[in-house]
C-alpha positions as CSV (number, residue, x, y, z in Angstrom):
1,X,55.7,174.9,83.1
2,X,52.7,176.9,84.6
3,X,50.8,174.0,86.7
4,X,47.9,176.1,86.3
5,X,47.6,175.9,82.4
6,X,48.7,172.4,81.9
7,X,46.4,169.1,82.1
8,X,47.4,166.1,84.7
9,X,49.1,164.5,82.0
10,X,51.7,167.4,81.4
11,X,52.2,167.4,85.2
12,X,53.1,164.0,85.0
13,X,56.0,164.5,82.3
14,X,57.4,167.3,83.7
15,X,60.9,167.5,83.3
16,X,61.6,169.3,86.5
17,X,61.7,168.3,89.7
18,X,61.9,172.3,91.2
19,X,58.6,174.1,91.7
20,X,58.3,177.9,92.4
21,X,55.4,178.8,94.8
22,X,54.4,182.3,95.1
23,X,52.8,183.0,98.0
24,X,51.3,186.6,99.2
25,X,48.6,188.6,101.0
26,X,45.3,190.2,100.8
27,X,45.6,193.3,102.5
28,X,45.6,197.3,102.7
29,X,48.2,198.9,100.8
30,X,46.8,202.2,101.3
31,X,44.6,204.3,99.3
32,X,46.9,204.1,96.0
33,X,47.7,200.1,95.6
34,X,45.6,197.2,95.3
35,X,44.6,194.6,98.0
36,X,46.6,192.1,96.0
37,X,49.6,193.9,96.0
38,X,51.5,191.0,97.5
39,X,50.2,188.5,95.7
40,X,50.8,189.9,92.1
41,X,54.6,190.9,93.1
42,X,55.6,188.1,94.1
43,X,54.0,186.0,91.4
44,X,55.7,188.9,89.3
45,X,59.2,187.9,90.3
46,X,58.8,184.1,90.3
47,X,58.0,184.8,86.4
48,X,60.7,186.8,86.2
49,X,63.3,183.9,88.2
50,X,62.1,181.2,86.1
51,X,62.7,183.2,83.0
52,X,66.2,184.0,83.6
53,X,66.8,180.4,85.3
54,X,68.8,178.5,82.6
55,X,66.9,175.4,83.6
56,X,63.3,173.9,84.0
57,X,60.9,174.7,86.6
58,X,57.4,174.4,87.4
59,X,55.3,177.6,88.4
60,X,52.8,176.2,91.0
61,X,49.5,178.3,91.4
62,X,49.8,181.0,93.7
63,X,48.3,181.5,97.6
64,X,46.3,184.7,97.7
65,X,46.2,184.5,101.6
66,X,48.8,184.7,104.1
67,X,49.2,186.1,108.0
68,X,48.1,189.5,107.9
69,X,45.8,190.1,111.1
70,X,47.9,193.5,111.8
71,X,46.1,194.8,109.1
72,X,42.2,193.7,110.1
73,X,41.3,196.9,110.6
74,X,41.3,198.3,106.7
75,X,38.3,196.8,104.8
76,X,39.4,194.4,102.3
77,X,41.7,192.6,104.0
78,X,41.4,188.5,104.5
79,X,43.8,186.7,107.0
80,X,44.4,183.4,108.0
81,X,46.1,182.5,111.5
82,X,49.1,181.4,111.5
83,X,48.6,178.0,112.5
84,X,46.2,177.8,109.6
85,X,48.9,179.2,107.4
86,X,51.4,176.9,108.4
87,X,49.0,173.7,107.9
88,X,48.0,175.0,104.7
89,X,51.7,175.6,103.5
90,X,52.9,172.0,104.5
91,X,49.9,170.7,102.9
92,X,50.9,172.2,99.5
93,X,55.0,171.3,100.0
94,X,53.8,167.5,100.6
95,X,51.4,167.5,97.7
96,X,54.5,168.8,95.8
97,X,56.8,166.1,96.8
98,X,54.6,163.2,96.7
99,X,54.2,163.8,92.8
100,X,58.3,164.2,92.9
101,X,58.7,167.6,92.6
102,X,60.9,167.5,95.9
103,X,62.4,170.4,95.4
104,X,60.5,173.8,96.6
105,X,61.2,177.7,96.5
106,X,58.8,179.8,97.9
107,X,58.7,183.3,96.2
108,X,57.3,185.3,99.2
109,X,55.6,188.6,99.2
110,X,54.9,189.3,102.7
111,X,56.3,190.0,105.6
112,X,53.9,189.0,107.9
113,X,54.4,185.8,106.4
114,X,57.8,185.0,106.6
115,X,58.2,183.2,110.3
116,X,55.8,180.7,109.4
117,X,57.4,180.3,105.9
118,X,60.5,179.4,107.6
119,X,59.5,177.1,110.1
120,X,57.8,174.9,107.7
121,X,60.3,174.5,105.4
122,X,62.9,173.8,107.8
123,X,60.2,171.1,108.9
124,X,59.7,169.5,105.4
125,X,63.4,169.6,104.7
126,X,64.2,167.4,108.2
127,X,61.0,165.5,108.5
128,X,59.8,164.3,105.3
129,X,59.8,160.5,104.6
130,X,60.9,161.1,101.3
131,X,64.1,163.2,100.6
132,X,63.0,167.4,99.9
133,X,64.7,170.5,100.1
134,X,62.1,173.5,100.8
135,X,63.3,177.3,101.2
136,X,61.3,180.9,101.5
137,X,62.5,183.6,99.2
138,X,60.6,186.8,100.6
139,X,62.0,188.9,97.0
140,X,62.2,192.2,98.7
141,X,65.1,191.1,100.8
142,X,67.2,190.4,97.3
143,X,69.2,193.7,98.8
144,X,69.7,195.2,102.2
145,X,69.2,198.7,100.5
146,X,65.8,198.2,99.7
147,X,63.2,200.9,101.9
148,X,61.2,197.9,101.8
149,X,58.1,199.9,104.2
150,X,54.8,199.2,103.0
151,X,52.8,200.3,99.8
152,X,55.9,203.1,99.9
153,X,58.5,203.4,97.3
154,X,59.3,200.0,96.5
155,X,56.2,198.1,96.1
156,X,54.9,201.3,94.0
157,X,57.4,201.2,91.7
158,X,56.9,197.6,90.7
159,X,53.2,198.0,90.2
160,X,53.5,201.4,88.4
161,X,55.7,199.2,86.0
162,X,54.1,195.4,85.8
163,X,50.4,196.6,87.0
164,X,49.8,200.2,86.0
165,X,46.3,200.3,85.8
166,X,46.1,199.1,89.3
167,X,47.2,201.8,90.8
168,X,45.4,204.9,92.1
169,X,47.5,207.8,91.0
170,X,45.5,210.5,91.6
171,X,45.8,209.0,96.0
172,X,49.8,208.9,95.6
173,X,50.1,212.5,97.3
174,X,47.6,211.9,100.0
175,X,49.5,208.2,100.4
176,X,52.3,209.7,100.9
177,X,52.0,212.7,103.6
178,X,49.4,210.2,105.6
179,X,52.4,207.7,105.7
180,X,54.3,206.3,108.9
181,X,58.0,206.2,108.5
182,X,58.7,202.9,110.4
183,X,57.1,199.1,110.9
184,X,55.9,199.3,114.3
185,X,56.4,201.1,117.6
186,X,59.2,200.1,120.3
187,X,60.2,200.6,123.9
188,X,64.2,199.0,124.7
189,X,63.5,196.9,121.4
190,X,60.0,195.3,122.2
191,X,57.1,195.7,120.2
192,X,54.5,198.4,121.7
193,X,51.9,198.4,118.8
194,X,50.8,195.5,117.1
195,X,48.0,196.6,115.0
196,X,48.9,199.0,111.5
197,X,46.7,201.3,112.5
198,X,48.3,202.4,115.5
199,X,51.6,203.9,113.2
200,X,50.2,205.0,110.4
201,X,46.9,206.5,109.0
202,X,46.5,205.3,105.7
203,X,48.1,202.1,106.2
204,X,51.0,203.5,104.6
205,X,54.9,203.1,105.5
206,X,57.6,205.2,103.5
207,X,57.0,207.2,100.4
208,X,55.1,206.1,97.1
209,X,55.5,209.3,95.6
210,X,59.7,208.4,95.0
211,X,58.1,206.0,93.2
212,X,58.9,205.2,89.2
213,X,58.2,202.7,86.4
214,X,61.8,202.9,85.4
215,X,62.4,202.0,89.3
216,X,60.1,199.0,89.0
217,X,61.8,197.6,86.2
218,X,65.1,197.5,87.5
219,X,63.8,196.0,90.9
220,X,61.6,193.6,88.9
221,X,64.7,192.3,87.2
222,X,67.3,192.4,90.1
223,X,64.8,190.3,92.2
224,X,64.3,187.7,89.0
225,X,68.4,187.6,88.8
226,X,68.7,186.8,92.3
227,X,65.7,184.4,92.2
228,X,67.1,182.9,89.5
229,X,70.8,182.3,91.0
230,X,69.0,180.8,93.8
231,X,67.2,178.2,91.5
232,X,70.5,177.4,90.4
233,X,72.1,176.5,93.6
234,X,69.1,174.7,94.4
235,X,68.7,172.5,91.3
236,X,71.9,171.5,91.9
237,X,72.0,170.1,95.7
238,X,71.8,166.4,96.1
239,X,69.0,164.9,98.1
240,X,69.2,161.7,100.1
């Protein structure tokens, strides 16, 4: 069930007591990738999770804004703080569980987000007066071998095969040789440079030219497997 095409009355027969929340970003990703880049990836892969989920679950409308102040600098981009962030997440989770749907994946798509993410739901899952379960699935993590970066490779690939038209081919070369090659910039394992701008040009990290539809696909549907193993194991614990 898609909460967002469904009247009241649907939402109260629902079947399910799981919801999948995507949650992303409004931000840079370079000169090749659109400012909801985030956003329509992660919403991507909670499609693709329910899909292969053998069960029921409700798609809850996704949040197009998330903590992404280290990228201020590039027009375009929208930010909340992360206070703001966290308030608005736990006011979503509770509306969730008080209509009973008390059990709550988050399908997150980025980075900057996830601290927060994990925070509240550790919160909602201790704290609520009613039994929940809430967890964050930030999808690019499904693998360790993932060069995540930003806007490079990965995230390419995906939009070249769900959102082709989205994407700026003719920027890919310029994306790429602009591009930093790592998240940040450290001294003994602190953080020196907070703002994007200070590593990389274009707001870039890694290499979109690697990128491929046929890559896409396979990460869109590795992401939806793992998503949907984790719906399983979820739709299976016992709340009290």
């Amino acid at each position: 069930m898609d909460l967002s095409q469904v009247t009241s009355e649907d939402a109260k027969d629902a079947a399910s007591k799981i919801v999948v929340f995507p949650v992303g970003s409004t931000e840079q990703h370079g000169p090749h990738a659109p400012l909801s880049t985030d956003l329509l990836l992660a919403k991507s892969v909670a499609e693709e999770g329910i899909k292969q989920f053998p069960g029921e679950a409700i798609l809850a409308p996704s949040l197009p804004f998330g903590v992404s102040e280290e990228h201020r600098n590039f027009p375009g981009t929208l930010w909340l703080s992360p206070q703001t962030f966290r308030d608005c997440i736990s006011d979503v989770l509770n509306s969730f569980i008080h209509h009973g749907w008390n059990k709550i994946i988050i399908v997150n798509g980025h980075g900057g987000n996830i601290d927060a993410l994990n925070e509240i739901c550790a919160d909602i899952t201790r704290n609520t007066t009613k039994p929940a379960f809430a967890t964050t699935y930030t999808w690019f993590r499904y693998s360790d071998d993932l060069p995540m970066g930003h806007a490079g490779e990965v995230e390419t690939s995906m939009l070249l095969h769900l959102f082709p038209n989205l994407i700026n081919s003719g920027m890919i070369s310029q994306a790429s040789s602009d591009s930093g090659d790592r998240w940040g910039s450290f001294e003994q394992g602190a953080q020196m440079k907070y703002d994007v701008e200070k590593f990389t040009k274009n707001g870039v990290i890694g290499d979109p030219s690697l990128a491929s539809s046929n890559l896409g696909e396979k990460l869109l549907k590795e992401s939806g497997t793992s998503l949907a193993k984790l719906l399983e194991v979820v739709s299976k614990l016992k709340l009290s």
